[in-house]
KEROVEX-470581 format. One record per residue (C-alpha): x, z, y; residue in three letters. Coordinates in steps of 0.2 Angstrom, whole numbers, m for minus. Last residue first. Layout:
# KEROVEX-470581
(rolo (X,Z,Y),ALA);
...
END
This chain:
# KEROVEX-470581
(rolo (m34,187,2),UNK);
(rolo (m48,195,14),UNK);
(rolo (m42,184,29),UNK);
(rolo (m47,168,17),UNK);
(rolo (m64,175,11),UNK);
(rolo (m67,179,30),UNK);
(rolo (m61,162,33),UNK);
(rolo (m75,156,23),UNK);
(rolo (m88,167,28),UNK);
(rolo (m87,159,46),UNK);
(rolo (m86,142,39),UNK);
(rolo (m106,147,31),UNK);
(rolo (m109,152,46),UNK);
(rolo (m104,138,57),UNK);
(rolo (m115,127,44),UNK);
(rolo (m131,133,49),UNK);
(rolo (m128,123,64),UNK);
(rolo (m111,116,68),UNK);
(rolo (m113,100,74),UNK);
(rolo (m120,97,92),UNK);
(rolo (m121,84,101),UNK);
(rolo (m108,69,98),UNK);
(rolo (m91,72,88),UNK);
(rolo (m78,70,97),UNK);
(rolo (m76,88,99),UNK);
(rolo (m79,89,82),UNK);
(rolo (m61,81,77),UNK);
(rolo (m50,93,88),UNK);
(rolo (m61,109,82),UNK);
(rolo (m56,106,64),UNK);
(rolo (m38,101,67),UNK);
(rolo (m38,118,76),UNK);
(rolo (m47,126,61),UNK);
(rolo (m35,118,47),UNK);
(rolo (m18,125,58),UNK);
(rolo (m29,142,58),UNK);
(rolo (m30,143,42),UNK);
(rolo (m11,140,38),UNK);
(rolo (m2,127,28),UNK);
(rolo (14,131,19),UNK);
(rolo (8,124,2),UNK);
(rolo (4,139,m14),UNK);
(rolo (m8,152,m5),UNK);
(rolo (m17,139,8),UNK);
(rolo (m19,128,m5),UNK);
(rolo (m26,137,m17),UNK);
(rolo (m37,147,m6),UNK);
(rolo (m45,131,4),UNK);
(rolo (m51,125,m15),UNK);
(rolo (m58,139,m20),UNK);
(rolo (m66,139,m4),UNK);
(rolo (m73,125,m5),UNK);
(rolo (m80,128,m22),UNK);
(rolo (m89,145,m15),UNK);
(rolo (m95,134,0),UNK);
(rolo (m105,121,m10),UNK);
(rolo (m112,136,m24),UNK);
(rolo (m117,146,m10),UNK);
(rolo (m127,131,3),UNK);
(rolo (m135,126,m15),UNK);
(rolo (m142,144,m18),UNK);
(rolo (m146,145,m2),UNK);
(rolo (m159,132,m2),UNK);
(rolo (m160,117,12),UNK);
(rolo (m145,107,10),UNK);
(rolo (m145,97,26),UNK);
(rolo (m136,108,39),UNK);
(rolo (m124,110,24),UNK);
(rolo (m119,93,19),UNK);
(rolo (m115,92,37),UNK);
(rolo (m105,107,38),UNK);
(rolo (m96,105,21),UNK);
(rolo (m90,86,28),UNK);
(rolo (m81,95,41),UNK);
(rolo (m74,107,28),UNK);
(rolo (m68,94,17),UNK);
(rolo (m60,84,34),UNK);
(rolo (m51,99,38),UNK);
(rolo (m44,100,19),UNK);
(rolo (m39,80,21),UNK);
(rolo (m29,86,39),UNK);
(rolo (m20,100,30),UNK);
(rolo (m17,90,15),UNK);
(rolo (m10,74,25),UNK);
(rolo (0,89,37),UNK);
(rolo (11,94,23),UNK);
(rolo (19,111,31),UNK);
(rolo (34,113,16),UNK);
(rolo (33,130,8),UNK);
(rolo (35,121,m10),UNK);
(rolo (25,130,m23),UNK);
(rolo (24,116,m35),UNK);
(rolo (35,102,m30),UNK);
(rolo (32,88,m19),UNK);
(rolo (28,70,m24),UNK);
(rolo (12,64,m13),UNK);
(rolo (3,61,m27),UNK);
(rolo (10,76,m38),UNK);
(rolo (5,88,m27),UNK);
(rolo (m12,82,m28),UNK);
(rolo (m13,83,m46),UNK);
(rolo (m5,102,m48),UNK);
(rolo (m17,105,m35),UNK);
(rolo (m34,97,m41),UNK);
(rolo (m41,110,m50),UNK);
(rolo (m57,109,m44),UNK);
(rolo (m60,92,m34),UNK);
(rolo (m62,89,m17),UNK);
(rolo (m43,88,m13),UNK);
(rolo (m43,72,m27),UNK);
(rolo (m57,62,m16),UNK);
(rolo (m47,68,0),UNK);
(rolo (m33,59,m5),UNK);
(rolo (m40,44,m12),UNK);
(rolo (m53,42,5),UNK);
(rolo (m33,47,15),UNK);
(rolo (m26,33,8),UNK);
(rolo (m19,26,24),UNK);
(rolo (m20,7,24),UNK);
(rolo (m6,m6,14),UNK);
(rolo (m18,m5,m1),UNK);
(rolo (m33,m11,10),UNK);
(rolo (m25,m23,17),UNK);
(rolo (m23,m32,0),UNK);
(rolo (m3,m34,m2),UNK);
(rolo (7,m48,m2),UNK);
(rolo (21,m45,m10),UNK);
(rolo (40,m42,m1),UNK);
(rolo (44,m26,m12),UNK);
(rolo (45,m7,m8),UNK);
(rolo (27,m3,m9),UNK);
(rolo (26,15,m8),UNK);
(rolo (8,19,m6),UNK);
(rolo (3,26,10),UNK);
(rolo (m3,42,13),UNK);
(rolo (9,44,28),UNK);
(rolo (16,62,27),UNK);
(rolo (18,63,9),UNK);
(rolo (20,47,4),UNK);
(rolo (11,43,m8),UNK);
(rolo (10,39,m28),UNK);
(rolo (m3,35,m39),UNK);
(rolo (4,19,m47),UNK);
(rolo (20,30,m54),UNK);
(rolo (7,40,m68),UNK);
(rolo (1,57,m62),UNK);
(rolo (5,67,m74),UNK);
(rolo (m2,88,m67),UNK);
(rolo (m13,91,m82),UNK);
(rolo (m28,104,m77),UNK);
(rolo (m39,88,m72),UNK);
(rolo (m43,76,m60),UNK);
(rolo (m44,56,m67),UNK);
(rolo (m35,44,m52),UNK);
(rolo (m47,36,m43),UNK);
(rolo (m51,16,m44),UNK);
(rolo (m57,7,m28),UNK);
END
């Protein structure tokens, strides 16, 4: 699958558009798509979220304007499914200095989106807690700290 190239320009050129609530490509002729082009683009969309600078970008994807206070649940459900991904990577990362540098990006990332869309921490948490429970054993570990200083970071701004 191609990605989109992240960067500080926000162009996004008409093939990497979504809608904003599916995450589906707007494919308004009668072609017969590939399944996987018809699918949620939810890997796309969280490739883009993962990476630095990616708000100008993302907004464009799913065409909203900067700054909009507009609950998006796509970005608040991809940003739930960073941090989830941040937990595992982080119950096997052993050194600390690995563990920081993993959650200090993330949390760039949480703050941008959290200060410019109209999405809350504690929607993010309760989609995080919905998807873990199904989740078998237990998952948190070392990691639960590491989303504890987080939202501290978030309730500090």
């Amino acid at each position: 699958m191609l990605y989109p190239i992240v960067g500080y320009s926000n162009y996004a050129s008409i093939l990497w558009r979504l809608h904003y609530i599916k995450l589906k490509f707007h494919q308004t002729a009668p072609l017969p798509f590939d399944r996987a082009q018809v699918q949620p683009q939810t890997e796309l969309f969280c490739y883009v979220i993962k990476q630095l600078n990616s708000r100008d970008l993302a907004f464009s994807l799913v065409g909203i304007a900067r700054n909009v206070k507009q609950r998006i649940t796509a970005i608040e459900e991809s940003l739930a499914d960073l941090l989830i991904w941040n937990i595992l990577e982080t119950n096997k990362i052993q050194d600390f200095e690995g563990q920081l540098h993993l959650w200090t990006v993330t949390a760039h990332i949480v703050l941008v989106y959290v200060q410019n869309v109209c999405i809350t921490l504690s929607g993010i948490l309760n989609t995080i807690n919905l998807k873990i429970a199904s989740f078998p054993g237990p998952v948190y570990g070392i990691g639960r700290d590491w989303l504890m200083w987080l939202i501290g970071q978030m309730l500090y701004h």
